[in-house]
py3Dmol code that shows the C-alpha trace and the ligand (Angstrom):
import py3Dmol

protein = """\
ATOM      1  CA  UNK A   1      -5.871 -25.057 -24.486  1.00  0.00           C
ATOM      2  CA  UNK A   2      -3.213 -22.473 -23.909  1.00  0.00           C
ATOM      3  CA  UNK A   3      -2.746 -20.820 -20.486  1.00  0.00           C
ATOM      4  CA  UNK A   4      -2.142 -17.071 -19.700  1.00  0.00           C
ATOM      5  CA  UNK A   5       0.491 -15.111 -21.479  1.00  0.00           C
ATOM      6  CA  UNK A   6       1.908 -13.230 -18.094  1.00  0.00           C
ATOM      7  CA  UNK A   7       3.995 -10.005 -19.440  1.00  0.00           C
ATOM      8  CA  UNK A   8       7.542  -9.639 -16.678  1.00  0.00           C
ATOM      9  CA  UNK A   9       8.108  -6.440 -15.664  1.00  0.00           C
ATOM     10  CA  UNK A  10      11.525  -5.869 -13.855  1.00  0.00           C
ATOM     11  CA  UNK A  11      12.154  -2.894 -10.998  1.00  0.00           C
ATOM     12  CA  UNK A  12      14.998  -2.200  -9.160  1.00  0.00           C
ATOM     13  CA  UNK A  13      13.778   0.434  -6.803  1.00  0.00           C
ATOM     14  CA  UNK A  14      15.141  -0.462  -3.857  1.00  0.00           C
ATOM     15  CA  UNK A  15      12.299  -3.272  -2.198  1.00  0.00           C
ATOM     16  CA  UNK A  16      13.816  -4.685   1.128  1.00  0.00           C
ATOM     17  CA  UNK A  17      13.453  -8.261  -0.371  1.00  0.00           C
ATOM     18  CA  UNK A  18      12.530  -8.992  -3.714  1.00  0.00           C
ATOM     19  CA  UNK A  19       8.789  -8.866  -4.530  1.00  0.00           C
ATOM     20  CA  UNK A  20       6.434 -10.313  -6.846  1.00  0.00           C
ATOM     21  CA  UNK A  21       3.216  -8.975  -7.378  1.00  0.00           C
ATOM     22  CA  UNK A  22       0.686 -10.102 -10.068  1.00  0.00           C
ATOM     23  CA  UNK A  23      -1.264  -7.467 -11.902  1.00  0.00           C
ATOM     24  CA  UNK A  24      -4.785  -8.371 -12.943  1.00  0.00           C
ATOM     25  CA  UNK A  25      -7.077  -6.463 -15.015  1.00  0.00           C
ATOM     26  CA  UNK A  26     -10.680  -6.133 -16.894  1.00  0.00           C
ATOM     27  CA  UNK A  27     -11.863  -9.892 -17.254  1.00  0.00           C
ATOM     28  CA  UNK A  28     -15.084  -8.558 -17.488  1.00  0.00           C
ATOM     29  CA  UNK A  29     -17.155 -11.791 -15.892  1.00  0.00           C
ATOM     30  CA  UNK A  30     -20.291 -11.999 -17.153  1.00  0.00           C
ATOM     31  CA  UNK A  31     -23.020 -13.474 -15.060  1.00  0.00           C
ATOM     32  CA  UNK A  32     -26.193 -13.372 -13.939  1.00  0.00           C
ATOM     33  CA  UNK A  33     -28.738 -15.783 -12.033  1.00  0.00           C
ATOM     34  CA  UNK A  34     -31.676 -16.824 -13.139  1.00  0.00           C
ATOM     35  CA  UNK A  35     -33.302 -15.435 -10.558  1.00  0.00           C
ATOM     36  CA  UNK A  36     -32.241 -11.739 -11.516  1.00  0.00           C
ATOM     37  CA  UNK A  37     -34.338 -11.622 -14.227  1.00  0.00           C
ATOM     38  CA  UNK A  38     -34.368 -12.707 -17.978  1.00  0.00           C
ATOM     39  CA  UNK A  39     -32.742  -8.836 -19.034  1.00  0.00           C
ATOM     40  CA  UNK A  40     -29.709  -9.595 -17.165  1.00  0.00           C
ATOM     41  CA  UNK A  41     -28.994 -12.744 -17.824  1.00  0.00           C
ATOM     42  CA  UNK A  42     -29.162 -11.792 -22.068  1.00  0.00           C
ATOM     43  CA  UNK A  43     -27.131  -8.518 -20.861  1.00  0.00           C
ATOM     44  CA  UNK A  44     -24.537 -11.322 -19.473  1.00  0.00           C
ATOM     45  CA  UNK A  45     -24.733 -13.403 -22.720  1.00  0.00           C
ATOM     46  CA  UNK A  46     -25.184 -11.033 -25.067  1.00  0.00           C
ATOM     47  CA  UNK A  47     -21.521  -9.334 -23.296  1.00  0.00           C
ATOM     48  CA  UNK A  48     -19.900 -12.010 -22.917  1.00  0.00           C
ATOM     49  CA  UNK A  49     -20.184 -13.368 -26.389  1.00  0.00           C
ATOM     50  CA  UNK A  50     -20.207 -10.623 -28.190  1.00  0.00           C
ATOM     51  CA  UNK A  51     -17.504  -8.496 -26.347  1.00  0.00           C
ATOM     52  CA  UNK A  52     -14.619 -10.991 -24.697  1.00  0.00           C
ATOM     53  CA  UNK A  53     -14.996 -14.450 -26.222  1.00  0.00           C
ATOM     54  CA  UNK A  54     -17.494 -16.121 -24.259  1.00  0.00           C
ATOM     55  CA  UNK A  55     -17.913 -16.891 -20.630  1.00  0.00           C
ATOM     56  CA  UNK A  56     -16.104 -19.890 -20.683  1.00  0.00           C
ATOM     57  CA  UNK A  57     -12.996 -18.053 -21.829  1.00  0.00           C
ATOM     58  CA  UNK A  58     -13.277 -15.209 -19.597  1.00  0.00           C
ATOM     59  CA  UNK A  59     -13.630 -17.116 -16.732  1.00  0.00           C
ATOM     60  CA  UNK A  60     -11.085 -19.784 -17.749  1.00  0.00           C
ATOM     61  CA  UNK A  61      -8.091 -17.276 -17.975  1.00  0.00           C
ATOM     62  CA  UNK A  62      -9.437 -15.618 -15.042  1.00  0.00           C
ATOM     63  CA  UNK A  63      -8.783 -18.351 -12.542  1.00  0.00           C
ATOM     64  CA  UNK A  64      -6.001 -19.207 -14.405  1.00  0.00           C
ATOM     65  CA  UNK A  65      -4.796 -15.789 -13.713  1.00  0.00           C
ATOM     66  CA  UNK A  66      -5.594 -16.198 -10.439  1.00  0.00           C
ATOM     67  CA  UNK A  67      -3.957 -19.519  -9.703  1.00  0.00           C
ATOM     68  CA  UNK A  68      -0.942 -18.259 -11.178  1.00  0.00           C
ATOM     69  CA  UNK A  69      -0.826 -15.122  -8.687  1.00  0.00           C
ATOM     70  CA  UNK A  70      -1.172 -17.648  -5.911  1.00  0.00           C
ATOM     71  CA  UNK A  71       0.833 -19.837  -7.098  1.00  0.00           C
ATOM     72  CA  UNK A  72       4.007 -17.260  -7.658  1.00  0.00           C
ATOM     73  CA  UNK A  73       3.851 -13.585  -6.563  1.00  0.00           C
ATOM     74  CA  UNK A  74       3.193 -12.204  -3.463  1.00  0.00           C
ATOM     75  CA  UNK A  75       0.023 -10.124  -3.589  1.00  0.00           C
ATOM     76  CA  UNK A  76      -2.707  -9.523  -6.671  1.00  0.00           C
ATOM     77  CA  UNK A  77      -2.999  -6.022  -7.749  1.00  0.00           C
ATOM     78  CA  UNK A  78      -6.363  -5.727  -9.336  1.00  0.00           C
ATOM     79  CA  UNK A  79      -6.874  -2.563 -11.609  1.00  0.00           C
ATOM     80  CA  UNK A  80     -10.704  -2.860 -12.588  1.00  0.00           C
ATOM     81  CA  UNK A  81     -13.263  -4.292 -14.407  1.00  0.00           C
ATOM     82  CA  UNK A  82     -13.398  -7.579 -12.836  1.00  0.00           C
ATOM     83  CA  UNK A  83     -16.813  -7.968 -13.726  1.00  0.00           C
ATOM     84  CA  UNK A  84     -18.469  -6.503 -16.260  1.00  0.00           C
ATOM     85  CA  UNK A  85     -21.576  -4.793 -14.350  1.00  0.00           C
ATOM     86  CA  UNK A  86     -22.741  -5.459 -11.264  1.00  0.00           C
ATOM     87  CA  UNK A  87     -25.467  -8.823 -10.723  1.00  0.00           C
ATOM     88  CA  UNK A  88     -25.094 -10.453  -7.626  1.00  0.00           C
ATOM     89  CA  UNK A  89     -23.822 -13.816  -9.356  1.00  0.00           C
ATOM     90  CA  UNK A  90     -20.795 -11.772 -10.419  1.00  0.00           C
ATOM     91  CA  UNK A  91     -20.467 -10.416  -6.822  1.00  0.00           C
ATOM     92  CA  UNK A  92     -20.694 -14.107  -5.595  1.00  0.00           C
ATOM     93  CA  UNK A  93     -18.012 -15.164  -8.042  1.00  0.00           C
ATOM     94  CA  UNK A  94     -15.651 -12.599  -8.118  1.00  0.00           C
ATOM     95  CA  UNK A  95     -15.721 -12.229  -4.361  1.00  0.00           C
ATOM     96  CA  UNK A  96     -14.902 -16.420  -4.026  1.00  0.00           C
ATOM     97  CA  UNK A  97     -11.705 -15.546  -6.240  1.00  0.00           C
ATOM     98  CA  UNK A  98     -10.579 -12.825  -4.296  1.00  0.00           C
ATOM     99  CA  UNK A  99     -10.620 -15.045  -1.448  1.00  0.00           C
ATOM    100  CA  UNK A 100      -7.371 -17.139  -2.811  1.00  0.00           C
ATOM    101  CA  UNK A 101      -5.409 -14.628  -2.473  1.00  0.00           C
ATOM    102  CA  UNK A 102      -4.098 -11.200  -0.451  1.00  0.00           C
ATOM    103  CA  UNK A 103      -4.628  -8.030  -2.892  1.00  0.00           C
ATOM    104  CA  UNK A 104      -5.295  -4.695  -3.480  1.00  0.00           C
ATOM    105  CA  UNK A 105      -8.047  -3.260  -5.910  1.00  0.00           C
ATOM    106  CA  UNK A 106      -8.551  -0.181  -7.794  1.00  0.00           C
ATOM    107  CA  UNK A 107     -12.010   0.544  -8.954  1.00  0.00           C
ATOM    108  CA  UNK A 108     -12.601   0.218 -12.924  1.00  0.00           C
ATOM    109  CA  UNK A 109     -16.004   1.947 -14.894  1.00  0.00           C
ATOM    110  CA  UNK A 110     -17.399  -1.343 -14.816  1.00  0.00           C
ATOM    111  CA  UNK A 111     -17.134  -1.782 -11.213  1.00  0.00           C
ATOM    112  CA  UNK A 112     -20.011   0.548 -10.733  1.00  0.00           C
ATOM    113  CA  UNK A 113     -22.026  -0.098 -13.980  1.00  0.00           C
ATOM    114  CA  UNK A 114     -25.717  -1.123 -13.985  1.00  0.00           C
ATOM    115  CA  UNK A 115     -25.641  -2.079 -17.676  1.00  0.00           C
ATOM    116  CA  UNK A 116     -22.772  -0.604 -20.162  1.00  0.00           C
ATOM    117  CA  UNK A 117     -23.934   2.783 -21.779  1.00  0.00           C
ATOM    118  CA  UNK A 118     -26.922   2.826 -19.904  1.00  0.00           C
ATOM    119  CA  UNK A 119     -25.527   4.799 -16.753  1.00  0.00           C
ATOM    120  CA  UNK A 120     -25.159   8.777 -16.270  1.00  0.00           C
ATOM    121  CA  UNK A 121     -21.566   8.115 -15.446  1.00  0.00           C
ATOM    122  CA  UNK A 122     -20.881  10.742 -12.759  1.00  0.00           C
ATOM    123  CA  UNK A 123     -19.709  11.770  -8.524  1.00  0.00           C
ATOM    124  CA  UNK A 124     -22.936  10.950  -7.124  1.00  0.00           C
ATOM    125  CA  UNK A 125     -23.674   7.443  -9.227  1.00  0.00           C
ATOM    126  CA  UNK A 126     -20.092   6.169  -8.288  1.00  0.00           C
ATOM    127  CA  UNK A 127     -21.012   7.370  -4.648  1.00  0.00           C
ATOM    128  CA  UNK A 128     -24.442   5.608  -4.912  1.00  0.00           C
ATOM    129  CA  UNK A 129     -22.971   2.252  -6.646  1.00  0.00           C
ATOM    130  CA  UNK A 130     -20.081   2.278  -4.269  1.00  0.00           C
ATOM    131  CA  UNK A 131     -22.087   1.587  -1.470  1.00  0.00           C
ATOM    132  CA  UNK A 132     -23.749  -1.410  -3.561  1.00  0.00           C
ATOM    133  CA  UNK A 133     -20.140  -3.174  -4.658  1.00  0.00           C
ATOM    134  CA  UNK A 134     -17.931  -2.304  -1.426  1.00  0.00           C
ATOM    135  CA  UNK A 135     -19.201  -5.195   0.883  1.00  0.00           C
ATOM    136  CA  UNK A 136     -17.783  -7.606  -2.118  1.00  0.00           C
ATOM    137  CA  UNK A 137     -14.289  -6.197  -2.394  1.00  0.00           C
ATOM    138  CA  UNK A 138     -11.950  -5.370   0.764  1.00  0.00           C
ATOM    139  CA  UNK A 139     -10.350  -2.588  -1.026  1.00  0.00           C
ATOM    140  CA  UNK A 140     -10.700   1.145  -0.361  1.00  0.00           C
ATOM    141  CA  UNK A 141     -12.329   1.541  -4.312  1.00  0.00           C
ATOM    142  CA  UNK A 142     -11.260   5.453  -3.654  1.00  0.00           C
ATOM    143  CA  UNK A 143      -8.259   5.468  -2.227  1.00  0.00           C
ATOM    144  CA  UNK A 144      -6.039   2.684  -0.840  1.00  0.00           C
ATOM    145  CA  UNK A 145      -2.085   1.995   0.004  1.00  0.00           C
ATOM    146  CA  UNK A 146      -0.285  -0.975   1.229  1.00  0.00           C
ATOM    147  CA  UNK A 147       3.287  -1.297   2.473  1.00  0.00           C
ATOM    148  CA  UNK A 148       4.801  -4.287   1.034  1.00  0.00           C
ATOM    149  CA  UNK A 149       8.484  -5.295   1.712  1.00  0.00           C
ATOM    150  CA  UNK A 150       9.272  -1.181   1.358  1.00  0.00           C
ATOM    151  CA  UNK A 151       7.595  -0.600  -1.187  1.00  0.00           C
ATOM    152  CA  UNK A 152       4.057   1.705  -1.186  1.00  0.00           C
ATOM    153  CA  UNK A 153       1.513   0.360  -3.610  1.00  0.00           C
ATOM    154  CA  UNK A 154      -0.951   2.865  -4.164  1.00  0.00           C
ATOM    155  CA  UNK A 155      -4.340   2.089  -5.794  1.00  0.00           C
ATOM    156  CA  UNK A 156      -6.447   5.323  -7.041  1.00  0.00           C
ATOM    157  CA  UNK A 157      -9.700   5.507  -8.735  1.00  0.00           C
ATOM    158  CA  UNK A 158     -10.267   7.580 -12.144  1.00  0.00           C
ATOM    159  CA  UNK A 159     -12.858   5.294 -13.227  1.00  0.00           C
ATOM    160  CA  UNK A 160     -14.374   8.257 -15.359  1.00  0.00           C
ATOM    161  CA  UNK A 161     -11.271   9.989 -16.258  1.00  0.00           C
ATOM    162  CA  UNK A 162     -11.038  12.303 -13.112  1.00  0.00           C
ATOM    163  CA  UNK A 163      -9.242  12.645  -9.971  1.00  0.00           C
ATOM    164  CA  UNK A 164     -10.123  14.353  -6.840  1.00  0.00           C
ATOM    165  CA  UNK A 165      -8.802  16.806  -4.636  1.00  0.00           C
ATOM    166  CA  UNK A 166      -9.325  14.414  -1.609  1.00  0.00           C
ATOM    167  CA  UNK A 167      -7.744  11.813  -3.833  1.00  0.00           C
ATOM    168  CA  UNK A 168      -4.468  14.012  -4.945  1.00  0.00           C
ATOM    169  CA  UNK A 169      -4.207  14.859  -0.495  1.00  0.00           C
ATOM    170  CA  UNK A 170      -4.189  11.836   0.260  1.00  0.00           C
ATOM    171  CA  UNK A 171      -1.584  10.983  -2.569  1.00  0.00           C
ATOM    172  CA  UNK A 172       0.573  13.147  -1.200  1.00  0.00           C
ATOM    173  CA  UNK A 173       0.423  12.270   2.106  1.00  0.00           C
ATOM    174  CA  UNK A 174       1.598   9.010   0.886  1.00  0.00           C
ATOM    175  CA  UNK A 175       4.475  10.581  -0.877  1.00  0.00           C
ATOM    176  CA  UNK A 176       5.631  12.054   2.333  1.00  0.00           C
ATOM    177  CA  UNK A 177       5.942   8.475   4.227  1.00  0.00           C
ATOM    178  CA  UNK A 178       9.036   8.306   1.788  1.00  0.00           C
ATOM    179  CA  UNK A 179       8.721   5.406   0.609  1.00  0.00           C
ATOM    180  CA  UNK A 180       8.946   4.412  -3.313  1.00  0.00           C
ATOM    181  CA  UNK A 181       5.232   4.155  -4.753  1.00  0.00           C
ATOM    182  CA  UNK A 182       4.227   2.355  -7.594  1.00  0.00           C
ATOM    183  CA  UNK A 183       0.625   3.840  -8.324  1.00  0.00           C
ATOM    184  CA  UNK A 184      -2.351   1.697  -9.528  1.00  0.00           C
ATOM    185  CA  UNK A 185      -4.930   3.329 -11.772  1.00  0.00           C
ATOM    186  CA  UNK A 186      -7.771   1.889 -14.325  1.00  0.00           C
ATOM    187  CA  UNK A 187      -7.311   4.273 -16.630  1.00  0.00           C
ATOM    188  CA  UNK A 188      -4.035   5.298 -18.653  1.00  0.00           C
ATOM    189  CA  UNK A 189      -2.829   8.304 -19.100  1.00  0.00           C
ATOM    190  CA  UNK A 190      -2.213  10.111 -22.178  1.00  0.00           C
ATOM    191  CA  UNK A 191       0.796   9.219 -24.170  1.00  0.00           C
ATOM    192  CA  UNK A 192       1.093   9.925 -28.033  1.00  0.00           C
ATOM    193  CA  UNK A 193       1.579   6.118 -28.563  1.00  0.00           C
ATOM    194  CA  UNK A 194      -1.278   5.392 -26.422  1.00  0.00           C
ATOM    195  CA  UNK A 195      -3.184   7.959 -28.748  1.00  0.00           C
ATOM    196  CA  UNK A 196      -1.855   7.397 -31.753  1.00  0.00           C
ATOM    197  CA  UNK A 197      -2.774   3.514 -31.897  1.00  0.00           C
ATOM    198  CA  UNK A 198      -6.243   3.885 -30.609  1.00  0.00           C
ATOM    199  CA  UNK A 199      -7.270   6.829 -33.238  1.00  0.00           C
ATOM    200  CA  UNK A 200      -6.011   4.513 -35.646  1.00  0.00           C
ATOM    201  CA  UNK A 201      -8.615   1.864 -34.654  1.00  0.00           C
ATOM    202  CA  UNK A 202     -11.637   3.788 -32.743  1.00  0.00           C
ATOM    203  CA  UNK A 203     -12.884   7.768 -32.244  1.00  0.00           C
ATOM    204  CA  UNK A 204     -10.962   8.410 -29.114  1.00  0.00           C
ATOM    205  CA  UNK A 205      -8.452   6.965 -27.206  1.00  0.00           C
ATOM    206  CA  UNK A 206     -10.003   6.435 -23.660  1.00  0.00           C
ATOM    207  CA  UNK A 207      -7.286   8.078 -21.864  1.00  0.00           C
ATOM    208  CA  UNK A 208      -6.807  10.261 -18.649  1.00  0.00           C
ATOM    209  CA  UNK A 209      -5.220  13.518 -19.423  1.00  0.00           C
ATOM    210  CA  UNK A 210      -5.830  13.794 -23.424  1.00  0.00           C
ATOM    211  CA  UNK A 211      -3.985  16.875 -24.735  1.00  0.00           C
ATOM    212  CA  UNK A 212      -6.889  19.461 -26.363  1.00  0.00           C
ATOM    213  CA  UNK A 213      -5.706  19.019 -29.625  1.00  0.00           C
ATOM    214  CA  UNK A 214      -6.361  15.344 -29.437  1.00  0.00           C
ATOM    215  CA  UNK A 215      -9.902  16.293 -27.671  1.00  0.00           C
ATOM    216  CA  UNK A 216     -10.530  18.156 -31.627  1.00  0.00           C
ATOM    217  CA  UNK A 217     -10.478  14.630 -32.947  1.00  0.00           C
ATOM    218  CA  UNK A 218     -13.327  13.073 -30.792  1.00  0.00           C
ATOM    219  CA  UNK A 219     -16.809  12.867 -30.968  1.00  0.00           C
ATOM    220  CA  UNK A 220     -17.920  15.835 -28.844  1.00  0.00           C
ATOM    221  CA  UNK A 221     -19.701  13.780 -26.215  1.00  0.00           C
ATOM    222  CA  UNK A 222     -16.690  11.601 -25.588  1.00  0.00           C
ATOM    223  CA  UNK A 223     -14.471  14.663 -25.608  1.00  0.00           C
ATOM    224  CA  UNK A 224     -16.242  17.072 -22.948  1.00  0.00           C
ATOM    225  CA  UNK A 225     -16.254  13.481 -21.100  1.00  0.00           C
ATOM    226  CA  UNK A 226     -12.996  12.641 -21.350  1.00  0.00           C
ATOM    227  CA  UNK A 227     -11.414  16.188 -21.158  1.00  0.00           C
ATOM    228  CA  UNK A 228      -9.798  16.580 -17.657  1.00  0.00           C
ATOM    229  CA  UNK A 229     -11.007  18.775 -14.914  1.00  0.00           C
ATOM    230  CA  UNK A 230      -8.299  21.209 -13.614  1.00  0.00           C
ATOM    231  CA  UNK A 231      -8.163  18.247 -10.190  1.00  0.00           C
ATOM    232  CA  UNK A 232      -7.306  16.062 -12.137  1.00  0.00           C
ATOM    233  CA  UNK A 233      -4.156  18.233 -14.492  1.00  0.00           C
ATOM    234  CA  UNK A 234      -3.342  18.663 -10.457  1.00  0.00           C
ATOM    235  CA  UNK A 235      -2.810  15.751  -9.860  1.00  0.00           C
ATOM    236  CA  UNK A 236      -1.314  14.474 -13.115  1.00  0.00           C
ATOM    237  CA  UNK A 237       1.421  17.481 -12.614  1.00  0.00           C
ATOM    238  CA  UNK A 238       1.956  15.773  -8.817  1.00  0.00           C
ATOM    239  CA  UNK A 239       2.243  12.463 -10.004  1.00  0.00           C
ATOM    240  CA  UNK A 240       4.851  13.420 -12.960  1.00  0.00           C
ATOM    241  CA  UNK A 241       7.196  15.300  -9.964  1.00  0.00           C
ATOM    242  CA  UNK A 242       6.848  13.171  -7.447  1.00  0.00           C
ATOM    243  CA  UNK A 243       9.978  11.736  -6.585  1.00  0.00           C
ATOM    244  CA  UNK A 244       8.435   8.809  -4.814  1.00  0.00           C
ATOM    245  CA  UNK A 245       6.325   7.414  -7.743  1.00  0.00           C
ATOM    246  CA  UNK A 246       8.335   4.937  -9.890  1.00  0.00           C
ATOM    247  CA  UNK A 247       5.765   3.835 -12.231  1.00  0.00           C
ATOM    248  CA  UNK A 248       2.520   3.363 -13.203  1.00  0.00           C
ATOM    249  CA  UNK A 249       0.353   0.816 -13.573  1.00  0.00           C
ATOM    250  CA  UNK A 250      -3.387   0.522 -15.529  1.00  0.00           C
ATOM    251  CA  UNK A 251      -5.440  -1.025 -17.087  1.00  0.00           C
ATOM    252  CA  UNK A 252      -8.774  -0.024 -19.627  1.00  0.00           C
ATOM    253  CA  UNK A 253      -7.373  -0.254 -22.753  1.00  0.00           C
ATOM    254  CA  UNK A 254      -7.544  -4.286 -23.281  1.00  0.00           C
ATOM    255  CA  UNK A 255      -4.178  -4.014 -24.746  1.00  0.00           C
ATOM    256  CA  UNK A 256      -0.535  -3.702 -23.652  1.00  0.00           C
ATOM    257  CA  UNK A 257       1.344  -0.609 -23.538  1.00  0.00           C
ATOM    258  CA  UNK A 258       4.407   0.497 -22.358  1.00  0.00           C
ATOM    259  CA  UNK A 259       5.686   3.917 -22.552  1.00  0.00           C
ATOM    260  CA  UNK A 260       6.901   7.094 -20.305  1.00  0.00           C
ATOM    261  CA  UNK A 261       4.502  10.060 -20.053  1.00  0.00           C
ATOM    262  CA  UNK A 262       5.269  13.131 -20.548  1.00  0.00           C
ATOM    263  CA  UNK A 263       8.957  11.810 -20.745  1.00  0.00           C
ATOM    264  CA  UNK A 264       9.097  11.507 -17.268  1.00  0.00           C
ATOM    265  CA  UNK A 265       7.292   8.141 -15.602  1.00  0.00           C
ATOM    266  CA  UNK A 266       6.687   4.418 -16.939  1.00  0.00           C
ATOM    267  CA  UNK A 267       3.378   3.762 -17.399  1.00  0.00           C
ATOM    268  CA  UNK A 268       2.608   0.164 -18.269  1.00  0.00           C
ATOM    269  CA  UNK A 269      -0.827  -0.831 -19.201  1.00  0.00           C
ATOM    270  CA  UNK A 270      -1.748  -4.147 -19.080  1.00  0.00           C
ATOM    271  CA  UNK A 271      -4.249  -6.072 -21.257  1.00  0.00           C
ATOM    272  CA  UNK A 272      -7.454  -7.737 -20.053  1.00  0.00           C
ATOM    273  CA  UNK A 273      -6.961 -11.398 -19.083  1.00  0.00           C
ATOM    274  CA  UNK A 274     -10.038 -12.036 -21.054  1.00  0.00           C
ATOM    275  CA  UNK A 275      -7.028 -11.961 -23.784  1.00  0.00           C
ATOM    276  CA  UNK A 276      -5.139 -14.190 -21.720  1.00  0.00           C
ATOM    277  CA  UNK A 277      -3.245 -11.672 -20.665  1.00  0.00           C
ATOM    278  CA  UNK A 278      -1.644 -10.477 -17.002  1.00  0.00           C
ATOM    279  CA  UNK A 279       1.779  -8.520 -15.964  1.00  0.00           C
ATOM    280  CA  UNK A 280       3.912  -9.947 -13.202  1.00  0.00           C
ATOM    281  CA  UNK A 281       6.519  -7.061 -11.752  1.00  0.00           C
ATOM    282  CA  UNK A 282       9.545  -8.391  -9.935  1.00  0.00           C
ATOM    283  CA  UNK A 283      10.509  -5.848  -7.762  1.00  0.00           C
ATOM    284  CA  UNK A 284      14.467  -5.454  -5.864  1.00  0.00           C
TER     285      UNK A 284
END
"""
ligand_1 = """\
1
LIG
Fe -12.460 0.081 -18.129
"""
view = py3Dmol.view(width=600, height=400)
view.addModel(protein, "pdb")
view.setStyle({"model": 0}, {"cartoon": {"style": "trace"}})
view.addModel(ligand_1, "xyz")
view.setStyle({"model": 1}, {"stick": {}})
view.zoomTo()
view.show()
């Protein structure tokens, strides 16, 4: 069997030492006990087989993924969708992986999901489920920075397309430590290569930012969803003139992408290592 197929990412931004860090994304591990009911455990099944190649797989490049990061860099950045929706066997499992090794974890959609599609995906259900998954993850889900050889990694959740203003304060008050940030998000944003390749193959392209002439091309329901809230052009406009930011980092799309927004910032998305997929970025 093949291993992982681990994308290198080089950036000279000025680290104190040179850094590795290993960016993992949407596995999507599927499990349930038995004990947590018969629906759950054909939600995990029916998932897994249907959606990311079968448990076996999934979890396979996932440790793999894992063991590399260990192995090699010095901190796991997670970006989401570890798990596919929440069951307490996927707590237990995911939670036993994290274990191996220091990270840092931005929340994904799936992070706070009861059962894909079935949720009313909005502030006070993330608020509600974030209670239920933060015990299993030592990660600020919100919000969370860590100083690493001189170098801020910032995680930020926009899990359902939308920042905060909390969020964007807090942003900048790590902008004005001064040191270079890369920023951690689930979901991309918008770039017309992004958008381009997903129209081609689905009705929307599942990014943060979408310009409103894209927006005319979804289904409605996935448009008014997707559109962003004036917080969240805020912060977008923050991030793009921030001196501090370097790049950008997500996840979401289950493929790779790498291309600067708004002609101004890399963003590189990573695929899910449910493809075998994971990014490692040297930094110097
Ligand atoms: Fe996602």
């Amino acid at each position: 069997m093949s291993g992982i197929t681990v994308t290198k990412t080089y950036l000279h931004i000025g680290a104190k030492k040179p850094t590795r860090l290993l960016h993992i994304t949407d596995s999507h591990v599927c499990r349930a006990y038995e004990s947590e009911g018969e629906k759950l455990v054909n939600l995990a099944k029916k998932r897994a087989d249907r959606c990311f190649g079968g448990e076996d797989n999934i979890e396979k490049y996932f440790e793999e993924a894992v063991r590399y990061g260990k192995k090699n860099d010095d901190l796991i950045v997670y970006t989401g969708d570890i798990y596919d929706f929440i069951s307490q066997s996927n707590f237990d499992y995911m939670a036993k992986a994290l274990k191996l090794k220091n990270y840092i974890y931005a929340a994904g959609n799936h992070d706070f999901c009861t059962a894909p599609g079935a949720d009313k995906e909005d502030y006070e259900f993330k608020m509600r489920q974030l209670k239920i998954v933060s015990p299993y993850i030592k990660s600020n889900l919100l919000f969370d920075s860590r100083l690493i050889n001189g170098i801020n990694l910032v995680t930020m959740d926009n899990s359902y397309y939308q920042f905060t203003t909390g969020q964007l304060d807090m942003l900048k008050a790590e902008a004005a430590k001064g040191y270079p940030i890369l920023l951690f998000i689930h979901n991309p944003f918008y770039s017309k290569e992004i958008a381009e390749d997903k129209m081609s193959k689905g009705d929307c392209a599942y990014v943060v930012c979408p310009p409103e002439e894209l927006l005319t091309r979804y289904p409605k329901d996935r448009a008014d969803y997707q559109r962003a809230t004036d917080e969240t052009n805020d912060t977008l406009r923050f991030i793009l003139d921030c001196e501090e930011i370097q790049a950008i980092f997500a996840g979401h799309l289950h493929e790779n992408y790498e291309n600067r927004i708004f002609e101004k910032k890399m963003q590189y998305v990573t695929a899910g290592t449910f493809t075998s997929d994971a990014r490692e970025i040297f930094i110097d």
